[in-house]
C-alpha positions as CSV (number, residue, x, y, z in Angstrom):
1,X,0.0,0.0,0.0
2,X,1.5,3.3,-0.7
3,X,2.1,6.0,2.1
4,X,-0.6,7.8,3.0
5,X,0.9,11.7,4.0
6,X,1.1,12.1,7.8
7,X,-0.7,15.5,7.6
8,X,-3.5,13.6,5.5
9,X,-3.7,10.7,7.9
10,X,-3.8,12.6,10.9
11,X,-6.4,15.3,9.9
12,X,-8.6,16.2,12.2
13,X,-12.2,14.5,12.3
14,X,-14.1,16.2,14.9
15,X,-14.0,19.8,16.2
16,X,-12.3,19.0,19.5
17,X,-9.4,17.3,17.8
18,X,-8.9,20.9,15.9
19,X,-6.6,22.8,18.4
20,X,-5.9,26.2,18.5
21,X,-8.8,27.9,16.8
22,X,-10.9,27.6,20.2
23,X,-12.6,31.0,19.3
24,X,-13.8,29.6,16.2
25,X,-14.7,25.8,16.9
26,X,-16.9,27.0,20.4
27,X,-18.8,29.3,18.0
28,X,-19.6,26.9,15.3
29,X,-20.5,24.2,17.9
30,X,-23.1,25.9,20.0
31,X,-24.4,27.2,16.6
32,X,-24.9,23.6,15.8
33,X,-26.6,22.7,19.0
34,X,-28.8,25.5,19.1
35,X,-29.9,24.9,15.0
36,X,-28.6,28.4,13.9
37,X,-26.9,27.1,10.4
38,X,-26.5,30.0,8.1
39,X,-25.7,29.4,4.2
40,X,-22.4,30.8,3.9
41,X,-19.7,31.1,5.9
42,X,-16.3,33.3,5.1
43,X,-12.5,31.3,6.6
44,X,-9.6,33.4,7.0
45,X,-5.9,33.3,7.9
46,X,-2.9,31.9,7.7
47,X,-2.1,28.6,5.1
48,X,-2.0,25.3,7.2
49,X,-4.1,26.5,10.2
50,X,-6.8,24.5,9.7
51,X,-9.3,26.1,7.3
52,X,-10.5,23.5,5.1
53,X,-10.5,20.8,7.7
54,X,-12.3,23.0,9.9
55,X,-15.1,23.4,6.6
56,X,-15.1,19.1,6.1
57,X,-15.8,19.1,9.4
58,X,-18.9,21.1,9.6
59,X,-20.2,20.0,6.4
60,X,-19.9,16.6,8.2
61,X,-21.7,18.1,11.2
62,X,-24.7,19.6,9.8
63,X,-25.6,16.2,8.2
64,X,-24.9,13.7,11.0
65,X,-27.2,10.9,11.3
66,X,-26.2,10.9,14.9
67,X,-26.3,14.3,15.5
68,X,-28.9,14.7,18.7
69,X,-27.8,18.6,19.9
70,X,-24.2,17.8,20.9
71,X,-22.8,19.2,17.7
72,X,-19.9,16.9,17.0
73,X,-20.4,14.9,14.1
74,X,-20.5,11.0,15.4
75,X,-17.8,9.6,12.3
76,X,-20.1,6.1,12.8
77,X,-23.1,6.6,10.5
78,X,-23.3,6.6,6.9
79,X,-23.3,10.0,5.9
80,X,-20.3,10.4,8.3
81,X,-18.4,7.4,6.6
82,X,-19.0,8.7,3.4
83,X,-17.9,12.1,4.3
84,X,-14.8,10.9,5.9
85,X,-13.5,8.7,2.8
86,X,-14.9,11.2,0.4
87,X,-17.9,9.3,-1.4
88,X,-20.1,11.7,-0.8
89,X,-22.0,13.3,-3.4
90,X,-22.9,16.4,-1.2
91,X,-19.6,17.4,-0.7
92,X,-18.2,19.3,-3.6
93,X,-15.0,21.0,-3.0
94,X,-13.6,24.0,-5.7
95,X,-10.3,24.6,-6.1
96,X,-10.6,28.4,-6.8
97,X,-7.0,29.1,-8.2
98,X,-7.8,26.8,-11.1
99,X,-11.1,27.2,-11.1
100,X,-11.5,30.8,-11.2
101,X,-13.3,31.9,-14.1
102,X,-17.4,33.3,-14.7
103,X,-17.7,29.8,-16.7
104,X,-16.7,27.7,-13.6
105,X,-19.2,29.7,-11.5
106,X,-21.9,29.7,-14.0
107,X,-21.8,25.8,-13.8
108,X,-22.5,26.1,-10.3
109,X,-24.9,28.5,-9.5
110,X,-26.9,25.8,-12.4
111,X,-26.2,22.7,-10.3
112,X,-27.0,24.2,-7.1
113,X,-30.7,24.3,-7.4
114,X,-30.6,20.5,-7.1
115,X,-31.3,18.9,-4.2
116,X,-28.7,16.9,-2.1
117,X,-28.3,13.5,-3.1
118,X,-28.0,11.4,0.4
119,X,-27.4,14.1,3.0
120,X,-29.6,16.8,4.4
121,X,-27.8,19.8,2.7
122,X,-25.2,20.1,0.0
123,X,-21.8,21.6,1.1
124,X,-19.6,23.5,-1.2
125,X,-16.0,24.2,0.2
126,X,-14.3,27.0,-2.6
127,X,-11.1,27.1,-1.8
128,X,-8.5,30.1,-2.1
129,X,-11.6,32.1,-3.4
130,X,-9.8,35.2,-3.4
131,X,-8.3,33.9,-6.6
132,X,-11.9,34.3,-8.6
133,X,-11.9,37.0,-11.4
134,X,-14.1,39.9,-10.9
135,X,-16.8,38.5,-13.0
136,X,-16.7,34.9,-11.1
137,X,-17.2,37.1,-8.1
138,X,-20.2,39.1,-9.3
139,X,-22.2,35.6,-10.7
140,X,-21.6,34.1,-6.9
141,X,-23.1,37.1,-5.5
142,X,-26.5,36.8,-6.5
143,X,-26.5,32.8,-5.4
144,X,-25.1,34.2,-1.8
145,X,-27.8,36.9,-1.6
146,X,-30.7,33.9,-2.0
147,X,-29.3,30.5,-2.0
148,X,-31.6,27.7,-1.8
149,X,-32.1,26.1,1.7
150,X,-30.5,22.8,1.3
151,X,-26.9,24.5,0.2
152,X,-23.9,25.7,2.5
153,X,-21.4,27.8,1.1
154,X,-17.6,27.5,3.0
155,X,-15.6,29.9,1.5
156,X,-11.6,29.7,2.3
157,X,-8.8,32.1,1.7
158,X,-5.4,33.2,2.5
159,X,-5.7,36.9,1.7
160,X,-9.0,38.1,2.9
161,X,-8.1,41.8,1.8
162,X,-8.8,40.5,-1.7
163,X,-12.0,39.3,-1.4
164,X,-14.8,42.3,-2.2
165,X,-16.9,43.7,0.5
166,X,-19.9,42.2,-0.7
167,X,-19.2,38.8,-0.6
168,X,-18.0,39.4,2.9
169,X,-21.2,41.3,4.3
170,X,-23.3,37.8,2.8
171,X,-21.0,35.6,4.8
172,X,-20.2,34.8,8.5
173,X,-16.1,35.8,8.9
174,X,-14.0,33.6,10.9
175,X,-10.4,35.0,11.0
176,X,-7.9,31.7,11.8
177,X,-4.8,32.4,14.0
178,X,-1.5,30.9,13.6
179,X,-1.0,27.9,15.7
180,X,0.7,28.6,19.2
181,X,4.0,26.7,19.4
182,X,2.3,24.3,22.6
183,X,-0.4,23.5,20.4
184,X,2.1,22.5,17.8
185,X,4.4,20.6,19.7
186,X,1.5,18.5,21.7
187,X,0.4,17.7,18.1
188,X,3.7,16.3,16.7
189,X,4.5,14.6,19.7
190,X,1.1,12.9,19.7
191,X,1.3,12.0,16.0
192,X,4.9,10.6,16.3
193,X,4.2,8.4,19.6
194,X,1.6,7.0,17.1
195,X,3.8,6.4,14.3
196,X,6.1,5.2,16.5
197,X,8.7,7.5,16.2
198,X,11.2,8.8,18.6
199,X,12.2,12.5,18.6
200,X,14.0,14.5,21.1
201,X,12.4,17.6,22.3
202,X,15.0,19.9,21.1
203,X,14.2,18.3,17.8
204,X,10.6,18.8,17.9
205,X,10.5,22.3,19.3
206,X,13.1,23.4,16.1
207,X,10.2,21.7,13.7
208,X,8.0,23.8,15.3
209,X,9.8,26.6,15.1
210,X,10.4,25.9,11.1
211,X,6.5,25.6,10.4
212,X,5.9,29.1,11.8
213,X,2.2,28.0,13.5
214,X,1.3,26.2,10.6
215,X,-0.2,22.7,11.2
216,X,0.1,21.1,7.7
217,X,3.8,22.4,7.7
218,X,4.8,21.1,11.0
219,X,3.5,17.6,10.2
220,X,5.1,17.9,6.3
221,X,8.1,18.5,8.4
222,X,8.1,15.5,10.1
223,X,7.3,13.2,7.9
224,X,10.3,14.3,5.6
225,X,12.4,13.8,8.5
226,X,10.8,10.9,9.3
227,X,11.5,9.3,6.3
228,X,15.1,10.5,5.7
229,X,16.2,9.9,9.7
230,X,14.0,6.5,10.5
231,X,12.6,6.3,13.8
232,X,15.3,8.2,15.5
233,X,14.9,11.9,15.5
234,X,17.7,14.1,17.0
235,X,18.5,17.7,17.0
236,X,21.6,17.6,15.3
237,X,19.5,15.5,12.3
238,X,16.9,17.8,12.3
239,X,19.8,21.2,12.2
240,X,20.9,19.5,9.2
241,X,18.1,18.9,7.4
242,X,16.4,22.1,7.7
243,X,19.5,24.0,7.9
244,X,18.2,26.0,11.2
245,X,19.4,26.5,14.5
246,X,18.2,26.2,18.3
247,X,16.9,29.2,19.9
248,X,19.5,28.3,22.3
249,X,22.2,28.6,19.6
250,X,20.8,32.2,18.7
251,X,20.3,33.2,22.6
252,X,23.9,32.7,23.0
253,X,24.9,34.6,20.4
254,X,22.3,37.7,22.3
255,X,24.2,36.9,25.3
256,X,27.3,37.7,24.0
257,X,25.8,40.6,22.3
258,X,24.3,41.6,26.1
259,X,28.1,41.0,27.2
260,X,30.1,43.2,24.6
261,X,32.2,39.3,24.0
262,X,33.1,40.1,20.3
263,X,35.4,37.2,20.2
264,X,32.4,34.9,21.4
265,X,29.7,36.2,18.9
266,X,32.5,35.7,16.2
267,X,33.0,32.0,16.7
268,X,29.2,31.6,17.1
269,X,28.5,33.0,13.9
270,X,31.1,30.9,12.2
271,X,30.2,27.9,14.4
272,X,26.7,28.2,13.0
273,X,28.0,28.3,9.2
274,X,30.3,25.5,9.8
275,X,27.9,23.3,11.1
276,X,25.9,23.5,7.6
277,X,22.8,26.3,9.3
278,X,21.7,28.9,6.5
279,X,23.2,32.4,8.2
280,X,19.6,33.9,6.4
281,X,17.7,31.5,8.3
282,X,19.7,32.6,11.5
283,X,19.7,35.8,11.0
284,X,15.9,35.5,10.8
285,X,15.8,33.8,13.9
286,X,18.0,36.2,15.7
287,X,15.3,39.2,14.7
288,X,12.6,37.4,15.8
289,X,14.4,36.4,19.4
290,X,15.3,40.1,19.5
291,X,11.5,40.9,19.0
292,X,10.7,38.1,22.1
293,X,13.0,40.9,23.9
294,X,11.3,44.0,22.6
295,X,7.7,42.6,23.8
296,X,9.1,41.7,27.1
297,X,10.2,44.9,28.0
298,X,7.0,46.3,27.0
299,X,5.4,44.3,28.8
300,X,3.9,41.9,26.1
301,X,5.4,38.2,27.2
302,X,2.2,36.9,27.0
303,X,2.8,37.8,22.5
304,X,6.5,35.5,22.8
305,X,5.3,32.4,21.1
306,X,8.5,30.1,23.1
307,X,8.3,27.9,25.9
308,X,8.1,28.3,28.9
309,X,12.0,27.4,29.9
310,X,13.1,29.7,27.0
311,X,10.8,32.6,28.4
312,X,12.5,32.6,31.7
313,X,15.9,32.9,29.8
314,X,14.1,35.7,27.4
315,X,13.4,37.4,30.3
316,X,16.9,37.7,32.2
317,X,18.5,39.0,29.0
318,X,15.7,41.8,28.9
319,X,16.7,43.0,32.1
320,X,20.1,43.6,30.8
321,X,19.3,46.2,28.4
322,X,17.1,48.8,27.2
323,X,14.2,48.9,24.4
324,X,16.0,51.8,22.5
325,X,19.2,49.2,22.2
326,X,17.0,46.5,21.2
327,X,14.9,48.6,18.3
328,X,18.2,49.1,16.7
329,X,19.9,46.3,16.9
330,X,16.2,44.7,15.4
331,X,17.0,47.5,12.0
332,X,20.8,46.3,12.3
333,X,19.9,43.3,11.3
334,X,17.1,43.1,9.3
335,X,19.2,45.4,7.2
336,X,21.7,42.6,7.3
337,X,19.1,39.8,5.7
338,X,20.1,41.8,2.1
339,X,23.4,41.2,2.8
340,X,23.2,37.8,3.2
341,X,21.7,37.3,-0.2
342,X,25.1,35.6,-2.6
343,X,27.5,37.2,-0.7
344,X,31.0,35.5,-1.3
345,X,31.5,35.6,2.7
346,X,28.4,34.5,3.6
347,X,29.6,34.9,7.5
348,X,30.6,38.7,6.8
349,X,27.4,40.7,6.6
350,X,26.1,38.7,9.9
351,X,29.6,39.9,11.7
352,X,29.7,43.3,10.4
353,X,26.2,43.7,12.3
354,X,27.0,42.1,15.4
355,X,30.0,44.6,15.9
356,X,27.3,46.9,14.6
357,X,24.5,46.1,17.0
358,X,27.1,45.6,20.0
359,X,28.0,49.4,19.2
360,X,23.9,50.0,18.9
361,X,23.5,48.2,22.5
362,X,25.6,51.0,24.6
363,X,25.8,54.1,22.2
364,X,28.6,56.1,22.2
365,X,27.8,59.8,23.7
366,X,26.3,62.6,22.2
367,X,29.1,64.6,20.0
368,X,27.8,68.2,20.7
369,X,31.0,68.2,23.0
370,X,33.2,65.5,22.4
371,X,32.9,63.3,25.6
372,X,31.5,63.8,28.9
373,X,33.6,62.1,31.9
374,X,31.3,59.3,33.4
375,X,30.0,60.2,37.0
376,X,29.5,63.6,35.7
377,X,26.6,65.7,37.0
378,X,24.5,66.1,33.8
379,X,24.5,62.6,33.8
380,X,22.7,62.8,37.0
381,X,19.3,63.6,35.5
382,X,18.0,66.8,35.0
383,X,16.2,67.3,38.8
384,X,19.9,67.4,39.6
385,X,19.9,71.3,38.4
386,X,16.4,72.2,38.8
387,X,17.4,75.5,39.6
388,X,19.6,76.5,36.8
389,X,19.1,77.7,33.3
390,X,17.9,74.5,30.8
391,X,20.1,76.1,28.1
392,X,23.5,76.2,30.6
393,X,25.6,73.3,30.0
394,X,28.7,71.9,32.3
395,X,31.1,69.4,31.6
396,X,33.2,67.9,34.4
397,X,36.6,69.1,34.0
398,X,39.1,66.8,33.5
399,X,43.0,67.1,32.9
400,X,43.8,66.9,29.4
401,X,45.9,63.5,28.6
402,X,50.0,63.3,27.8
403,X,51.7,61.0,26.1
404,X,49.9,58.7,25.8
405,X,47.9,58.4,29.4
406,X,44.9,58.5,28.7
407,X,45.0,55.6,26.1
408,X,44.1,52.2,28.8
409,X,46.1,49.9,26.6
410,X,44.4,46.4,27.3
411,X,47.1,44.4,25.1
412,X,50.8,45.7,23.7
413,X,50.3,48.1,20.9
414,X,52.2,48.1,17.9
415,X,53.7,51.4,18.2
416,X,53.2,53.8,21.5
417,X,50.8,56.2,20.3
418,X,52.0,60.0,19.2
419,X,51.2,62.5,21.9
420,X,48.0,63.8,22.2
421,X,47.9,67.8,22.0
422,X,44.3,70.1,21.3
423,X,46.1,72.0,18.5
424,X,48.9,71.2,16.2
425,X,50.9,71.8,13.0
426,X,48.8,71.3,9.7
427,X,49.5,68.7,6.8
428,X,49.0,71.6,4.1
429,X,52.1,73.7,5.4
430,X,51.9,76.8,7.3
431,X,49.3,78.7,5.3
432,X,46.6,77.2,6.8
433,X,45.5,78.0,10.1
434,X,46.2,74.6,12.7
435,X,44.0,71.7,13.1
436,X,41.8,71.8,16.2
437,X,39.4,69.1,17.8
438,X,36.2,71.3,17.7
439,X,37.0,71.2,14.2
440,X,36.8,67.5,14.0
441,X,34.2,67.1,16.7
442,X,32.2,69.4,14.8
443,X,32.5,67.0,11.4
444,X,32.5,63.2,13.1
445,X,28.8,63.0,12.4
446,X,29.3,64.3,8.2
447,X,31.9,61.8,8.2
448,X,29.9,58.9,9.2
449,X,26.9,60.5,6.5
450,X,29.7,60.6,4.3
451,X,30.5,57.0,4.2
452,X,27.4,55.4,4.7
453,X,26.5,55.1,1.0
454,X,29.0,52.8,-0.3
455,X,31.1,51.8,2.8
456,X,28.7,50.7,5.4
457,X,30.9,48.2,6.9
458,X,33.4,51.0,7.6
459,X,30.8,53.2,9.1
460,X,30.1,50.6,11.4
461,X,33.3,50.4,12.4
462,X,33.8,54.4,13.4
463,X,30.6,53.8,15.6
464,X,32.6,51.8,17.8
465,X,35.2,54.7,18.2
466,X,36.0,58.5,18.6
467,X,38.3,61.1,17.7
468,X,40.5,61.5,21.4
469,X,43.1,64.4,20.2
470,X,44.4,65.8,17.0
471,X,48.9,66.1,17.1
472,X,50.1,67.7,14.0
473,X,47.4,67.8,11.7
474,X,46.8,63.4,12.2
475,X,43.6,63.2,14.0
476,X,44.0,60.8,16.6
477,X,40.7,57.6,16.6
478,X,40.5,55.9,20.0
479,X,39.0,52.6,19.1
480,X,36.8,50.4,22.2
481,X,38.1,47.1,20.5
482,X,41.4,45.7,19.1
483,X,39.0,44.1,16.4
484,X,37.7,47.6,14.9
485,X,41.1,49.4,15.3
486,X,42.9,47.0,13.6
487,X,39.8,46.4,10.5
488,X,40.6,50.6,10.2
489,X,44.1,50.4,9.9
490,X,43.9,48.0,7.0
491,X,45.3,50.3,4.3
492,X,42.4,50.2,1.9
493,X,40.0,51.1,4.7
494,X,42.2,53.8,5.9
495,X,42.4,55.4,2.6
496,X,38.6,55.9,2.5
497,X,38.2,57.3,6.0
498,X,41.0,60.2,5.3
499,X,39.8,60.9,1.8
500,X,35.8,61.7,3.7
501,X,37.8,63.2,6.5
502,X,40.1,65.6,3.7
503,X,36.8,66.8,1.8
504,X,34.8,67.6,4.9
505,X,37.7,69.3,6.8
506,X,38.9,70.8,3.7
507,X,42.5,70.3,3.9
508,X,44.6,67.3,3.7
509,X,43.9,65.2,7.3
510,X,45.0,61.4,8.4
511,X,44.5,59.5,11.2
512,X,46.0,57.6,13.9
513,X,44.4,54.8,15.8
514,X,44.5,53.6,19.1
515,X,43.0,51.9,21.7
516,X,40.9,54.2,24.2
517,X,38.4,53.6,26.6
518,X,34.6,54.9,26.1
519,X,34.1,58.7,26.7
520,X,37.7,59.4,26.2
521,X,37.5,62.2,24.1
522,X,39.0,65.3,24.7
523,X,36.9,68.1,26.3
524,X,36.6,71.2,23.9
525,X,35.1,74.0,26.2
526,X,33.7,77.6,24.7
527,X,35.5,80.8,25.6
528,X,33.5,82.3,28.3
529,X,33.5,85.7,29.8
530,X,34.8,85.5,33.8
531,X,32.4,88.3,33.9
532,X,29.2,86.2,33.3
533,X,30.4,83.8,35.4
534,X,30.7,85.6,38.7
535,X,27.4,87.2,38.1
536,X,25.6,83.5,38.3
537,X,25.9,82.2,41.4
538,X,24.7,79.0,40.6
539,X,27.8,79.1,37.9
540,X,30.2,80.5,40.3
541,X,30.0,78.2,42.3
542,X,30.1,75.4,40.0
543,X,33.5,76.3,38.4
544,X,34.8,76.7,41.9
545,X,34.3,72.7,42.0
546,X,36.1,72.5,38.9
547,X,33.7,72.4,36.2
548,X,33.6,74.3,32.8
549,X,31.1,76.5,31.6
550,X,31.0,75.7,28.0
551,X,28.3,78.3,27.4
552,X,26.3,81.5,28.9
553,X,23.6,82.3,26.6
554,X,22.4,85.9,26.4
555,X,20.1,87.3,28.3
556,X,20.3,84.2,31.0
């Protein structure tokens, strides 16, 4: 005997066996038991959630033998035998998509004056409908508007948007849902302790995950597998096969995204690719895990379709960082899922946005002065100076570095860095005034604008540093990471930076990198009069304590 298709085999006969449309199969059922069968009803949603086997189900229903008020059809009498292998006359199912033309329609609105055959009403199930022409449409309008008593009308689709407002108002709607993932997973595992199969959970959560809360697909799945794998099912089969990962798999690589472990998230990426996973798929994943995240911290986990073991790790990581982080790290890389697309280093697109999203997770501090010395007091909140003027800024005063100091080398650098000055000799000779690092402060957000076009790889990189000092005319990058300094000092990569840096400063500029901690920039203050000063003595006082006044507006 040939194989009979799981997902055929195991289709649902009764409405209680159909899980995860609750909200529809209660309605339909105490419509049965109460007798209030209308003549057309409207099924919407997602493919593989159950539409047409929730239509064979009620047109088995409404002509039970055995039906005495409880709804469910009985699957012992006649009619419900007949139904079941498909004999019956009174069941006559429409493929709309190849049956879509006025012709088609004609032919039935000719045939469906007769009366049933065996049953007590004739059923017709038009599938897809959506795909009828405009004409089909209007000649299965007037047979909705007065149909004759014996017929049911079932109409399925997958995009309700398409189907025209009238033949919606004539119908009851029932929108399907996608299948939650416990739904799912009870399914498969009761269909393969049936068929006798052994699959680990790992293995069946990551079919689940792969049918995306479709039922047909999830059971497709596992037959596939099934027959490819034998009886045995095990999560590094099922990987291989499907080319997908474990949500485990993708919440380590978040962790070491939470973590700032660039050499971690590396090897995991190229782990993943190594071990045969398609980095699109991943990187799929890895959005939608990120989503999980966003929901959480809005206060949505009851919308993160995981289990319940994986929620509870969900939730730790949300703790560890902030929506803002998350929402663009999520554009990161959804940007990156074009990248991915017959790139010759499949790996390198998913990397560039890791280092690109680890940047996103803790952004570097506004540039309006270049660096503000953690623990200083605007970063206090603004009730901290409730009494001064909103439009008076301080910045903590801080030495400026020398030679070197205030570069925290974490490993031996090449070369010790030059020393770090706020003005110096310029690369064009002596005819141009010198090089200063308002100047450059003033340009590092133009230079990143200027290199985004065609070098966005690189202007991810100069997210993850800032200009620290600028010694004759060579403007000085401190880099957070080994990994980005040394990506920058490549020669071709270089090149690019101090050709945007040369048009935007006007003048010939190059640069110097070197590994700096965050928020090491160098202070730039504003000249301000001593004079405004002591007449504030909100201000006076505060440059007694050592801070600047970058600015006294007019007036204040």
């Amino acid at each position: 005997m040939a194989h009979q298709a799981l997902y055929n085999k195991w289709r649902p006969r009764t409405f209680a066996q159909t899980g995860g449309q609750e909200h529809i199969t209660q309605t339909l059922l105490h419509a049965l038991q109460s007798g209030r069968i209308t003549h057309a009803y409207l099924f919407s949603g997602p493919r593989g959630t159950g539409k047409t086997t929730t239509a064979r189900v009620l047109a088995k229903a409404v002509n039970c033998l055995n039906n005495d008020g409880r709804g469910e059809p009985c699957n012992e009498c006649d009619s419900c035998q007949a139904f079941n292998s498909g004999r019956s006359l009174d069941l006559i199912e429409i493929d709309a998509a190849s049956n879509r033309g006025i012709d088609e329609i004609r032919d039935l609105r000719e045939k469906v004056g007769y009366a049933p055959s065996q049953a007590k009403y004739k059923v017709y199930i038009i599938d897809e409908v959506h795909m009828l022409t405009t004409e089909a449409f209007n000649a299965l309008l007037k047979t909705l508007e007065e149909p004759p008593p014996h017929a049911i009308f079932i109409l399925a689709t997958t995009e309700f948007h398409k189907v025209p407002a009238t033949i919606v108002s004539r119908c009851q709607h029932f929108p399907f849902r996608r299948v939650p993932l416990a739904k799912l997973l009870d399914r498969l595992r009761f269909i393969g302790q049936e068929e006798g199969l052994q699959v680990d959970d790992d293995a069946l959560e990551l079919i689940g995950r792969a049918a995306a809360g479709s039922y047909r697909d999830a059971i497709s799945l596992l037959d596939q597998l099934a027959a490819f794998g034998g009886e045995r099912l095990t999560l590094s089969y099922v990987q291989t096969v499907l080319g997908m990962t474990t949500y485990q798999s993708v919440g380590a690589l978040v962790d070491h995204l939470l973590r700032r472990e660039v050499s971690g998230g590396i090897q995991l990426i190229n782990q993943v690719m190594n071990d045969g996973a398609d980095l699109r798929q991943f990187n799929r994943q890895l959005v939608d895990y990120l989503r999980g995240l966003l929901l959480i911290k809005s206060g949505n986990a009851q919308l993160v379709n995981v289990t319940r073991e994986t929620l509870e790790e969900m939730t730790a990581q949300a703790t560890q960082t902030e929506a803002e982080a998350i929402v663009r790290q999520i554009k990161i890389f959804n940007q990156a899922d074009w990248s991915l697309r017959g790139n010759t280093q499949p790996q390198l697109p998913l990397e560039l946005a890791f280092l690109e999203a680890m940047a996103a997770e803790q952004p570097a501090p506004p540039a309006r002065p270049n660096g503000v010395a953690e623990g200083a007091p605007a970063a206090a909140g603004p009730a901290l100076f409730a009494s001064a003027s909103k439009k008076t800024a301080l910045v903590a005063a801080r030495p400026l570095a020398r030679n070197g100091a205030l570069f925290n080398h974490t490993r031996p650098a090449p070369a010790p860095p030059p020393a770090v000055s706020e003005e110096g000799g310029d690369l064009a000779g002596p005819g141009l005034p010198a090089l200063t690092m308002e100047q450059v402060a003033g340009t590092w957000g133009k230079l990143l604008e200027e290199i985004r076009p065609g070098n966005r790889s690189i202007e991810a990189l100069l997210k993850a540093c800032e200009p620290v000092g600028v010694e004759d005319g060579v403007v000085v990058l401190g880099f957070y990471w080994q990994f980005h300094k040394e990506r920058i000092e490549d020669p071709k990569n270089k090149a690019i930076v101090e050709r945007a840096l040369s048009k935007l400063l006007g003048r010939p500029s190059r640069i110097h990198c070197v590994i700096a901690p965050k928020g090491s920039g160098m202070v730039v203050p504003t000249e301000v009069k001593p004079a405004a000063v002591a007449e504030d003595a909100f201000l006076k006082a505060a440059a007694e304590m050592g801070a600047v006044i970058e600015e006294v507006p007019e007036g204040e």
